[in-house]
N, C-alpha and C positions, 0 to 999 in steps of 0.2 A: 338253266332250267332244272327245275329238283327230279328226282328219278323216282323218288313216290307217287303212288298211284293215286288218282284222285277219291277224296272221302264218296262215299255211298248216303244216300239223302236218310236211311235208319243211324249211319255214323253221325254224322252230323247233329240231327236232333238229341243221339243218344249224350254229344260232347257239349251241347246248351244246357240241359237237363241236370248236368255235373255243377255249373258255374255257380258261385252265391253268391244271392242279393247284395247290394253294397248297404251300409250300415249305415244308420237313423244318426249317428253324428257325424259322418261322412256326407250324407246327404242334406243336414240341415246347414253346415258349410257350404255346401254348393250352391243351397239356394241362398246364402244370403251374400254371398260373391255375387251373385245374378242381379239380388236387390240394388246391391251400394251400386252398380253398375248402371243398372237404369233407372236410377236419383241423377249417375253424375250423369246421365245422357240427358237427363230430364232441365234437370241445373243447367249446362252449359247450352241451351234454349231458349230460358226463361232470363229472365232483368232481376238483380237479387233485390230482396225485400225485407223491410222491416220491422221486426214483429215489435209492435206496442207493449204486448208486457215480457219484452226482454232487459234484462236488469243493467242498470248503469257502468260503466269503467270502476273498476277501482280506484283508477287515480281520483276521479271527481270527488267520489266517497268520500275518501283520505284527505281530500282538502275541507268540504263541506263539514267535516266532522274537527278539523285542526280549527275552523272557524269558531263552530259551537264552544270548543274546550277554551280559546283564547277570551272569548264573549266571557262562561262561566268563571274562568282566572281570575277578570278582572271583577267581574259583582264580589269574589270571596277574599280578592284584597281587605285584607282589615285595615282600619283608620287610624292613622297617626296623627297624636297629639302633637301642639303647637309645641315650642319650649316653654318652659315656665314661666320665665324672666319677661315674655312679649307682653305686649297691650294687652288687653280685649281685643280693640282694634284688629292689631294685626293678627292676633289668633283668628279670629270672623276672615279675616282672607286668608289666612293659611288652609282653613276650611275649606273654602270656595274652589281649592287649587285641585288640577289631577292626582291620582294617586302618585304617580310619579315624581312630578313635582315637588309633592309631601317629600318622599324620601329621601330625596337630592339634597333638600335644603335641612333636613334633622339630620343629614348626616356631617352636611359642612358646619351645620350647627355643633355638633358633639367633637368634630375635630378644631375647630373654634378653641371649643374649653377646654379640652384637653393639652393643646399649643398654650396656652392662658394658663392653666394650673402647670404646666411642664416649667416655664420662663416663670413663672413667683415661686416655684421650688425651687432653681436655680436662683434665682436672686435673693430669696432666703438664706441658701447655701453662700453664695459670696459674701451674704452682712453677716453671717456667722462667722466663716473665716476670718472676715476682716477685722471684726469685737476681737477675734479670741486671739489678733496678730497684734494688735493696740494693748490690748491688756500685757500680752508679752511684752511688748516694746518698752510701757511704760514701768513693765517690773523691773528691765531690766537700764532704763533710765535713772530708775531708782537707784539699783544698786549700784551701776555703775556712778554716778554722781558721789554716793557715799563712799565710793572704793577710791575716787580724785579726791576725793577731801583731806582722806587719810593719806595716803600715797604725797602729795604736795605737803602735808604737814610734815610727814614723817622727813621727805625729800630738806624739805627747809632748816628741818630741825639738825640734821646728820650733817650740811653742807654750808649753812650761809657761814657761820661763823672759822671759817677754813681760810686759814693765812695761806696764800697757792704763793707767794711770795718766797715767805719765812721758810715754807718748808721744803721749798727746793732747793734752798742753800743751805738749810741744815741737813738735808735726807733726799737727795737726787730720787735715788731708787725708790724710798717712801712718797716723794712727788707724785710718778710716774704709774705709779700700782694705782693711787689713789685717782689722779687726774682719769686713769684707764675707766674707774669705778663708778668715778661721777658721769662721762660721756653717756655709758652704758644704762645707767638709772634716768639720767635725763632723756636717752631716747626712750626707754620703756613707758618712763612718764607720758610721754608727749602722744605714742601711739594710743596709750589707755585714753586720753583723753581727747583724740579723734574720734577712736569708737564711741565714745558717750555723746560728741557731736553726730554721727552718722546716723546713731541710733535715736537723737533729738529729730535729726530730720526723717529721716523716716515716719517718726508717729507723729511728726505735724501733717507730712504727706497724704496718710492714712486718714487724720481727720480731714483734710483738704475735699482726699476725696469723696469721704460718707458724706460731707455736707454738699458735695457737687451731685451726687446721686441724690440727694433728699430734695432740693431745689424742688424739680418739676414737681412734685408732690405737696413740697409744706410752703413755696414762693411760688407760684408758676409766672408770677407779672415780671418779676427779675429776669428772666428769660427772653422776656420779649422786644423784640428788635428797637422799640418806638420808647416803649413805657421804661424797659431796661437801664438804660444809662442813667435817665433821668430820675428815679427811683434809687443808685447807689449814689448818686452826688446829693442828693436831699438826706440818704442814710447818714455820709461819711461827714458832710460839715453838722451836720446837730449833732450828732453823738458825739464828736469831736469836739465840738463848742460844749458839751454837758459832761465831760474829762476821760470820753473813754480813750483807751491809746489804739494806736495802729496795729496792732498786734492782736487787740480783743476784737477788731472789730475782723482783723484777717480769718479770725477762727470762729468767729459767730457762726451757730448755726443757723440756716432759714427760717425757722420757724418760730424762731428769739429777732431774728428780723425782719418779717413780714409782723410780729407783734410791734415793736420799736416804727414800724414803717406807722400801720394804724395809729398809733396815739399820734405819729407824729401830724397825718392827716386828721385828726381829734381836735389837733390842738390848733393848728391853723385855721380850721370852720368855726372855731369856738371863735377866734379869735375876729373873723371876718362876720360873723353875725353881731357880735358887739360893737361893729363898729358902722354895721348898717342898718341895724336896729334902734330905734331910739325906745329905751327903758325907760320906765317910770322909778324916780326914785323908790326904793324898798322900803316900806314899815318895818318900823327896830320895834321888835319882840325882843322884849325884856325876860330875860330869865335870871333864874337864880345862877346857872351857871355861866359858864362862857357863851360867848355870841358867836353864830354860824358863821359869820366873816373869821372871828377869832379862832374857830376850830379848824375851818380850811385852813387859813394860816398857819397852824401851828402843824395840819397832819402836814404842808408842803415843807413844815422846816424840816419836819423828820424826815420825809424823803429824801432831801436835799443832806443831811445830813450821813444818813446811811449811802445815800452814793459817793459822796466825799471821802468816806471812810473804806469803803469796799471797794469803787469803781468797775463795778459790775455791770453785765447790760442789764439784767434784771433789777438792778435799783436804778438805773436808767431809764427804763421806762417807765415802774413806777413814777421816778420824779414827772417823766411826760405827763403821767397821766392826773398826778394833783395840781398839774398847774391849770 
C-alpha cells in the first residue's frame, strides 16, 4: 500500500485541468479502427454479395481480348498467289483454300523448284565435266595414236633387219648390250600402247554413258519394259541389213535413233497401205524434164549411194526415208 496521502478533490481537478486533448490525427485513427471494426462485425453477419457493376477477372479480359487480336490476325493475313506454272483451274482452288493452307503449299511449292533447279545445276555440272573429260581423252587418243605410229616405225626401222644370229658369233658382248636394248624398247613400246588402249576405252565409256543419260529424254520408248527389247531388235537388223556395222550402232546416240526408229515405222505403214489400198493407176504428166517416178528414183540412188560411201546413221536414215 503506497504511504502517499490521498489527492484532495481541488488536487485532483487541479491535475485534469493539466492533461491535453489528444490530437485530430490521433483521433481520426481511432475512429476509423472503430469503423473497419463494425463493417467486419457487420460482414461476418450478413450472406456476401454481388455487386452488378463490379468489373470482370482479368484473366477473362486477357482471353476475350487474345480472341479479338486472333480473329483480327487472321482478316490482315494478306493473300497469296497461286504459282504461276498452275491452270486457271487450280489457281480458282488455290483461292478457295484457308490462309493456311495457301502457305503450306507455296512453300512446298518454292522448295519443289528450288530441289529442280539445284539437280539441273548439278546435272549441268556433270555434262560439263564429262564434255571437257571426252575432249581430253580424245586429245589425248590423238596423240597418243600419233606417238605409236612413230614409236613402231622408228622400233621397226632400228630392229627388224638385225641378224641376232650373225652377231652373236661375231660380237658376244655386242649381242647381249644390243638384245638388253631391244627387250627394253619393246616393253616401253607395248606399255605406250596400252595406255592408248586404256585411253580408247575410257572415251567410248564416256560416250556409253552421255548416251545412257540422254535416253529418258531424246528415247524414252527404249526404256520401257514391253516396247524396249522390241524396238533394239527392229533397230539392230535394218540398220544392219542397210550396212551399218556393230560398232556405229554401239555408239549411236538416242536421238540418231529414235530418228532411224521413225522412218523405220514410216517405212513399214508406207508399205502396209500399199498393199491394202487398191490405187488407181497415176496419169503420166509429161514434162519437159524428168518424171516424178524418175526423180524419186534418182534422189533414192543418191541416198543409197552416199550411204555406201559413208556408212553413217545419218545417210542411213536418209536412205529410210527416200524409200
Amino acid at each position: 500500500m503506497s504511504n502517499e496521502a490521498p489527492l484532495s478533490i481541488d488536487q485532483a481537478v487541479s491535475e485534469l485541468t493539466q492533461l491535453e486533448p489528444p490530437k485530430p490525427e490521433e483521433a481520426e485513427t481511432t475512429n476509423a479502427v472503430e469503423e473497419v471494426e463494425t463493417e467486419d462485425t457487420e460482414l461476418d453477419g450478413e450472406p456476401e454479395t454481388i455487386d452488378d457493376d463490379e468489373e470482370p477477372d482479368d484473366s477473362e479480359v486477357n482471353l476475350e481480348d487474345e480472341e479479338v487480336e486472333e480473329v483480327e490476325a487472321e482478316e490482315d493475313v494478306p493473300s497469296i498467289d497461286a504459282p504461276q506454272f498452275w491452270t486457271d483451274g487450280a489457281k480458282d482452288v488455290f483461292s478457295s483454300l484457308p490462309a493456311e493452307a495457301q502457305s503450306v503449299i507455296a512453300d512446298e511449292v518454292k522448295r519443289s523448284q528450288a530441289e529442280t533447279t539445284r539437280a539441273q545445276q548439278a546435272a549441268a555440272e556433270v555434262t560439263k565435266q564429262s564434255m571437257q573429260r571426252m575432249e581430253q581423252l580424245h586429245n589425248v587418243i590423238e596423240s597418243v595414236q600419233t606417238e605409236t605410229a612413230t614409236l613402231d616405225r622408228l622400233f621397226d626401222e632400228r630392229w627388224n633387219n638385225i641378224d641376232w644370229v650373225a652377231m652373236s658369233q661375231r660380237d658376244p658382248s655386242e649381242y647381249l648390250q644390243n638384245k638388253a636394248l631391244f627387250e627394253a624398247e619393246s616393253q616401253a613400246l607395248e606399255v605406250h600402247k596400252e595406255s592408248a588402249v586404256n585411253a580408247q576405252q575410257e572415251y567410248e565409256q564416256q560416250i556409253l554413258q552421255e548416251n545412257f543419260a540422254n535416253v529418258p529424254k531424246q528415247f524414252p520408248d527404249l526404256l520401257d519394259a514391253v516396247k524396249g527389247p522390241e524396238i533394239q531388235q527392229t533397230l539392230t537388223k535394218t540398220l544392219l541389213d542397210l550396212g551399218a556395222t556393230p560398232e556405229e550402232l554401239r555408239f549411236a546416240k538416242p536421238g540418231m535413233l529414235a530418228l532411224a526408229y521413225d522412218g523405220i515405222k514410216y517405212r513399214n505403214s508406207q508399205k502396209k497401205l500399199s498393199k491394202t489400198s487398191a490405187k488407181p493407176a497415176p496419169k503420166t504428166i509429161k514434162s519437159k524434164g524428168k518424171s516424178a517416178g524418175n526423180a524419186n528414183s534418182l534422189r533414192k540412188a543418191r541416198a543409197a549411194k552416199r550411204f555406201n560411201k559413208s556408212n553413217s546413221l545419218d545417210d542411213a536414215v536418209a536412205l529410210l526415208l527416200s524409200s
